[in-house]
ChimeraX commands (.cxc) that place a marker at each C-alpha (Angstrom):
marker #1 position 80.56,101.95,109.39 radius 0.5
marker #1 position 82.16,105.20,110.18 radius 0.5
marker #1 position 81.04,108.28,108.19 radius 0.5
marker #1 position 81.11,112.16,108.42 radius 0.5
marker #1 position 83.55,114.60,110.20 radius 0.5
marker #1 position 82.64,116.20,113.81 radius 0.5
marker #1 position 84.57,118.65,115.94 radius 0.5
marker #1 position 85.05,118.35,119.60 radius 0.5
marker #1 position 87.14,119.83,122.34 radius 0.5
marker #1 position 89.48,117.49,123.60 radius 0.5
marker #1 position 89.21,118.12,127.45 radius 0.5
marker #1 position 92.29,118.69,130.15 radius 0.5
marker #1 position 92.51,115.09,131.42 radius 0.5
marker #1 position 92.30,113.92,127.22 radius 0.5
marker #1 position 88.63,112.73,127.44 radius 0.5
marker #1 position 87.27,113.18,124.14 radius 0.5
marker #1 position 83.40,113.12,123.25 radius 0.5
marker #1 position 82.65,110.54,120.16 radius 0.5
marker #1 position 79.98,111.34,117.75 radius 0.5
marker #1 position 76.28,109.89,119.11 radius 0.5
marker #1 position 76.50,107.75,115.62 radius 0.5
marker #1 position 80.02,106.12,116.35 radius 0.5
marker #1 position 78.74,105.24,119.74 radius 0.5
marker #1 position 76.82,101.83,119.54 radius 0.5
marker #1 position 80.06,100.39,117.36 radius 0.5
marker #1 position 82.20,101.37,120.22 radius 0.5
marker #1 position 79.32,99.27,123.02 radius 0.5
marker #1 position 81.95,96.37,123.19 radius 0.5
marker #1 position 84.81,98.12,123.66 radius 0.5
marker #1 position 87.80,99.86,121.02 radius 0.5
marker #1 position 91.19,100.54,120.25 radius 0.5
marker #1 position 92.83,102.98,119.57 radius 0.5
marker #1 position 96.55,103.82,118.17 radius 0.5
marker #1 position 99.14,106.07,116.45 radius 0.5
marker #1 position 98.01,106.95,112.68 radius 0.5
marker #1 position 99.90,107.27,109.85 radius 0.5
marker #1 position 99.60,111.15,109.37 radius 0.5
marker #1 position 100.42,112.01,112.87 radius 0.5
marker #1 position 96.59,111.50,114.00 radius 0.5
marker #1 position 94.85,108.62,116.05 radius 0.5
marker #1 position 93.04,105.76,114.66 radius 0.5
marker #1 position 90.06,104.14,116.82 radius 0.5
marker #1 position 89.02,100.92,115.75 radius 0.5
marker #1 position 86.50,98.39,116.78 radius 0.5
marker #1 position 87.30,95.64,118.85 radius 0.5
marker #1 position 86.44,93.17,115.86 radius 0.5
marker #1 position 88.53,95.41,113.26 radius 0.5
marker #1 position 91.48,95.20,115.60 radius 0.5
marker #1 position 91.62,91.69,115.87 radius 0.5
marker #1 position 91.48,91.65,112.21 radius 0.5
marker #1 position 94.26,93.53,112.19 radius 0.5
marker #1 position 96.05,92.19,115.00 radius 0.5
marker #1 position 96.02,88.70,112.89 radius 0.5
marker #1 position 97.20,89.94,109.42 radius 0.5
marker #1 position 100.08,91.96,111.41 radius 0.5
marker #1 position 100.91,88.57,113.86 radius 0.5
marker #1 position 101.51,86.87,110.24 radius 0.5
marker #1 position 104.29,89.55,109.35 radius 0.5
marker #1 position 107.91,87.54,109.68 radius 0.5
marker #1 position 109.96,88.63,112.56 radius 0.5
marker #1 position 112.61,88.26,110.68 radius 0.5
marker #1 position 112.32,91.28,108.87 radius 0.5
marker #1 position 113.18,94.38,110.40 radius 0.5
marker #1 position 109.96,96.32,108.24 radius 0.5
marker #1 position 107.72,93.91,109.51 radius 0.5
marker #1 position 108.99,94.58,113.24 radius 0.5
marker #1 position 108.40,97.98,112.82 radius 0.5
marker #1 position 104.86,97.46,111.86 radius 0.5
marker #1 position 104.19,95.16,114.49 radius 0.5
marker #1 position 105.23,97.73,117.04 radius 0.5
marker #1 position 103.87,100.37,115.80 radius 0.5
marker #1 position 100.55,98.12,115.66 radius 0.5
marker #1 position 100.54,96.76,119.38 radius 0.5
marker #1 position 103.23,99.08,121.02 radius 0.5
marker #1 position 101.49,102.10,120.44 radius 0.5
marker #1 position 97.78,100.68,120.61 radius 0.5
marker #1 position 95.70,100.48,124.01 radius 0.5
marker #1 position 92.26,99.41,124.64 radius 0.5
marker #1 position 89.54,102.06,125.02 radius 0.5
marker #1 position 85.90,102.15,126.39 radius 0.5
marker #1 position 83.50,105.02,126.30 radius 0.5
marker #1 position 82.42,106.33,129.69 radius 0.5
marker #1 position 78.77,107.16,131.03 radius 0.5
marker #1 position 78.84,110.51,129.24 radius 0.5
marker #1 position 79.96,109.23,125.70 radius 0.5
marker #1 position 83.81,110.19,125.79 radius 0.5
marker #1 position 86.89,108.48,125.59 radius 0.5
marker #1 position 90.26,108.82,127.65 radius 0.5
marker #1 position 93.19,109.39,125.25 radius 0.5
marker #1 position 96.51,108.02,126.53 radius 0.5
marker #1 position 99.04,110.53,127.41 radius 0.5
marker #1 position 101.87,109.14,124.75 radius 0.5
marker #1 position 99.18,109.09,122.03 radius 0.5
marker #1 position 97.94,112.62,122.67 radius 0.5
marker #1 position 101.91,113.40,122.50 radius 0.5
marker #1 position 102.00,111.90,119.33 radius 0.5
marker #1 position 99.15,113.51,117.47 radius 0.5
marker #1 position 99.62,116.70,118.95 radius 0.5
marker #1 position 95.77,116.97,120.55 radius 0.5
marker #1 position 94.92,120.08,122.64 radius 0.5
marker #1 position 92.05,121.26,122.30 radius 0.5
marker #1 position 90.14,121.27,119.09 radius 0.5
marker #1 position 89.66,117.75,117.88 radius 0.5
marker #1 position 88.05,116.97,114.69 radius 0.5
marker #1 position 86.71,113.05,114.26 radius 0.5
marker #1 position 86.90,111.69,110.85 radius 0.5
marker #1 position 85.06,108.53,109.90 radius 0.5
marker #1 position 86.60,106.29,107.44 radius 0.5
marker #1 position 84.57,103.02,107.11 radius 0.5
marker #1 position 85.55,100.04,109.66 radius 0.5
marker #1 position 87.54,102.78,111.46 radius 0.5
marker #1 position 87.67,106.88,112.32 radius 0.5
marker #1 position 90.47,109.04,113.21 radius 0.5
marker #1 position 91.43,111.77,115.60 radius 0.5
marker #1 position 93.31,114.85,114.22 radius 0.5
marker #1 position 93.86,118.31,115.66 radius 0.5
marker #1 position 92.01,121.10,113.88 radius 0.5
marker #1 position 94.85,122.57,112.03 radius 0.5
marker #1 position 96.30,119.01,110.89 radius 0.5
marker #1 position 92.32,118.20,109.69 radius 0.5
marker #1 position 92.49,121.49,107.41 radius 0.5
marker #1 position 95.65,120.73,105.77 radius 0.5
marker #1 position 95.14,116.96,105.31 radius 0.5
marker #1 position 91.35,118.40,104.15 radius 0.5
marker #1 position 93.14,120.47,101.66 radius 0.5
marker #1 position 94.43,117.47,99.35 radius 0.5
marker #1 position 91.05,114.84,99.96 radius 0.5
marker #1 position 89.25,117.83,98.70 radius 0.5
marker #1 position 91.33,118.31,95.59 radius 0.5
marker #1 position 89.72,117.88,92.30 radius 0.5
marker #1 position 92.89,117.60,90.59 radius 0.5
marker #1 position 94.86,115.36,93.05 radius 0.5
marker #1 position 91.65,113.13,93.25 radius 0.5
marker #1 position 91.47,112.36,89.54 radius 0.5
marker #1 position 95.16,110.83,89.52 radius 0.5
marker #1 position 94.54,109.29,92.95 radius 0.5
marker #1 position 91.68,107.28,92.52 radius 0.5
marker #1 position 92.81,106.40,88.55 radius 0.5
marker #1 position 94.70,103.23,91.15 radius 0.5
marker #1 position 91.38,102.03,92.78 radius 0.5
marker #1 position 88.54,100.56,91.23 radius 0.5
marker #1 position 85.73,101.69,93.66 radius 0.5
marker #1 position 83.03,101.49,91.01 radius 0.5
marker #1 position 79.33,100.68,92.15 radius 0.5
marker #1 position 78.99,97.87,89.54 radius 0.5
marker link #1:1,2 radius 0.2
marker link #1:2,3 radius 0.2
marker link #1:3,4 radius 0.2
marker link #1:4,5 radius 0.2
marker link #1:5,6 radius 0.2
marker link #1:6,7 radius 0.2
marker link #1:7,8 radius 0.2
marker link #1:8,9 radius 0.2
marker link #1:9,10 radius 0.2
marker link #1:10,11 radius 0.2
marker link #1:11,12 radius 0.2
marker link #1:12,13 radius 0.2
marker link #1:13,14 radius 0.2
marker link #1:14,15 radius 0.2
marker link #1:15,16 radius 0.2
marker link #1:16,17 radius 0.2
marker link #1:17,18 radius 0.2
marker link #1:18,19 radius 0.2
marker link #1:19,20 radius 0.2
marker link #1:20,21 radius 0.2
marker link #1:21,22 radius 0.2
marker link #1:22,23 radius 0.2
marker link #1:23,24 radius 0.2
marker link #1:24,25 radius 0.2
marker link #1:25,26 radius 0.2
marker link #1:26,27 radius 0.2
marker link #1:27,28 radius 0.2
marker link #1:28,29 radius 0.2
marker link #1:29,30 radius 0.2
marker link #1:30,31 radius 0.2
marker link #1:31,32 radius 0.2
marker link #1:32,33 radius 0.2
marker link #1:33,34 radius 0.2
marker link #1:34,35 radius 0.2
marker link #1:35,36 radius 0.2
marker link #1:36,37 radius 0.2
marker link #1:37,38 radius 0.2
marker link #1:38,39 radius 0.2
marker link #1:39,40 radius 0.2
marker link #1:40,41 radius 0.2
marker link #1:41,42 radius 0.2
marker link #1:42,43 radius 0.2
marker link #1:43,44 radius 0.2
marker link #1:44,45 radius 0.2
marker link #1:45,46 radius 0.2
marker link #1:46,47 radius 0.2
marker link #1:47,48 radius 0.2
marker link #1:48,49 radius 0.2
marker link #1:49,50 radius 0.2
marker link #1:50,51 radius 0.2
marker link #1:51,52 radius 0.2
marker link #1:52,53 radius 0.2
marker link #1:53,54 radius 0.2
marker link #1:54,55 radius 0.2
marker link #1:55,56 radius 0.2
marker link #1:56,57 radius 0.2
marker link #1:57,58 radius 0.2
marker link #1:58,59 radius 0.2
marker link #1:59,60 radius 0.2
marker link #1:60,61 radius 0.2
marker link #1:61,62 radius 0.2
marker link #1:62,63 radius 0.2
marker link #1:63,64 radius 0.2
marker link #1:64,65 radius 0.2
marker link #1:65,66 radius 0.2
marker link #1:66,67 radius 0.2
marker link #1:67,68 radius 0.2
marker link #1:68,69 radius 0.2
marker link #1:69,70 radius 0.2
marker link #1:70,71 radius 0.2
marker link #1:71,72 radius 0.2
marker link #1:72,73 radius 0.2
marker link #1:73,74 radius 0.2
marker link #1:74,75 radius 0.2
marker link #1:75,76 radius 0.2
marker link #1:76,77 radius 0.2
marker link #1:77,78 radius 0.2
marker link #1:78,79 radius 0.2
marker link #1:79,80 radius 0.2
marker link #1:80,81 radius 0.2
marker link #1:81,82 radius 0.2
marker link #1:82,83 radius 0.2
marker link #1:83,84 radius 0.2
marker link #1:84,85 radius 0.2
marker link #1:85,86 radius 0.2
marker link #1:86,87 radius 0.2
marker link #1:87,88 radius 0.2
marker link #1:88,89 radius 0.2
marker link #1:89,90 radius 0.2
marker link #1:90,91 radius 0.2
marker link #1:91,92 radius 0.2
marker link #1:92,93 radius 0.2
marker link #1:93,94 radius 0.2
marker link #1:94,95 radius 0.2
marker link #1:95,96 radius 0.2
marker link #1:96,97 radius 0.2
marker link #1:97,98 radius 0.2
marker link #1:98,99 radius 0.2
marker link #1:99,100 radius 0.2
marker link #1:100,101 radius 0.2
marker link #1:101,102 radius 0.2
marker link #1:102,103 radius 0.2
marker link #1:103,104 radius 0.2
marker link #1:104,105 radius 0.2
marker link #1:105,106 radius 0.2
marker link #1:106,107 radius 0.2
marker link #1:107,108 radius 0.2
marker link #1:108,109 radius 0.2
marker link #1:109,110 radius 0.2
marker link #1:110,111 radius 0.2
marker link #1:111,112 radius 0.2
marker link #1:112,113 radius 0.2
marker link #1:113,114 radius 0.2
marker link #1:114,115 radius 0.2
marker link #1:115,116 radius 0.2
marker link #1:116,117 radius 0.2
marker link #1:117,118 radius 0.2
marker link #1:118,119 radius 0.2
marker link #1:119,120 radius 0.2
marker link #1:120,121 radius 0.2
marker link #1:121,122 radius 0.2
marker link #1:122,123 radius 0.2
marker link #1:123,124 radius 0.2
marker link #1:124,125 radius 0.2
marker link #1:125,126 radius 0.2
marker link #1:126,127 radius 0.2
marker link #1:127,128 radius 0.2
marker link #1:128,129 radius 0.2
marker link #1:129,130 radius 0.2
marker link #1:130,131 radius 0.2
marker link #1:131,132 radius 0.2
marker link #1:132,133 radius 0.2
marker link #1:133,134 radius 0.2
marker link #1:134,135 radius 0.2
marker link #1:135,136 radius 0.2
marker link #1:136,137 radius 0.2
marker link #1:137,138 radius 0.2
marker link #1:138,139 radius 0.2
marker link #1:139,140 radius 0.2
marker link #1:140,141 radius 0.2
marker link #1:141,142 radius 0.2
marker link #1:142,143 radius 0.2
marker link #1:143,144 radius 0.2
marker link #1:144,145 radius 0.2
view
């Protein structure tokens, strides 16, 4: 499980360090691919081919469902962590999330995402919100019991 929020430097070439604790999830190999909020999502190889065969299931009929689907595997490429711990971002997906220089890694359970600094502070600014978290989480039941 991802958890916890780190800060990196996202290097020239778009190798970027992962957390010591995300590392032994990673041993077999990830992927990564365009977020939702203009960030990166890394996933494990197991989570991805959970989602790989929910998203396979999606009709092709329907033009939603083809989005998804290439959003899903058109924007996705396979990832592996080097000898020093870092990953090498894609050039189209470092496009897409805007990533140069400060990089901020977000855990979030079976996955973790990749946002510049400034997009981390503002999306920060409503998951922090007492306010906006009352109503939000009034849809989930996430109760321990």
């Amino acid at each position: 499980m991802f958890l916890g929020q780190f800060a990196y430097h996202i290097d020239s070439k778009g190798r970027l360090t992962i957390p010591v604790r995300f590392r032994a999830a990673l041993s077999s190999g990830a992927f990564i691919t365009q977020g939702y909020e203009r960030n990166l999502i890394v996933y494990t190889t197991e989570s991805f081919h959970v989602l790989a065969q929910r998203a396979t299931k999606l009709s092709t009929t329907n033009p939603e469902a083809r989005a998804v689907r290439r959003l899903i595997f058109g924007r996705a490429t396979e990832i592996s962590l080097d000898g020093s711990g870092r990953i090498l971002i894609p050039p189209f997906l470092r496009e897409y999330a805007l990533l140069d220089g400060e990089t901020i890694v977000v855990g979030a359970g079976e996955y973790f995402e990749i946002w510049t600094a400034d997009a981390w502070d503002k999306e920060l600014g409503s998951v922090a919100d007492p306010d906006t978290n009352t109503r939000r989480f009034v849809d989930f039941d996430l109760s321990a019991g």
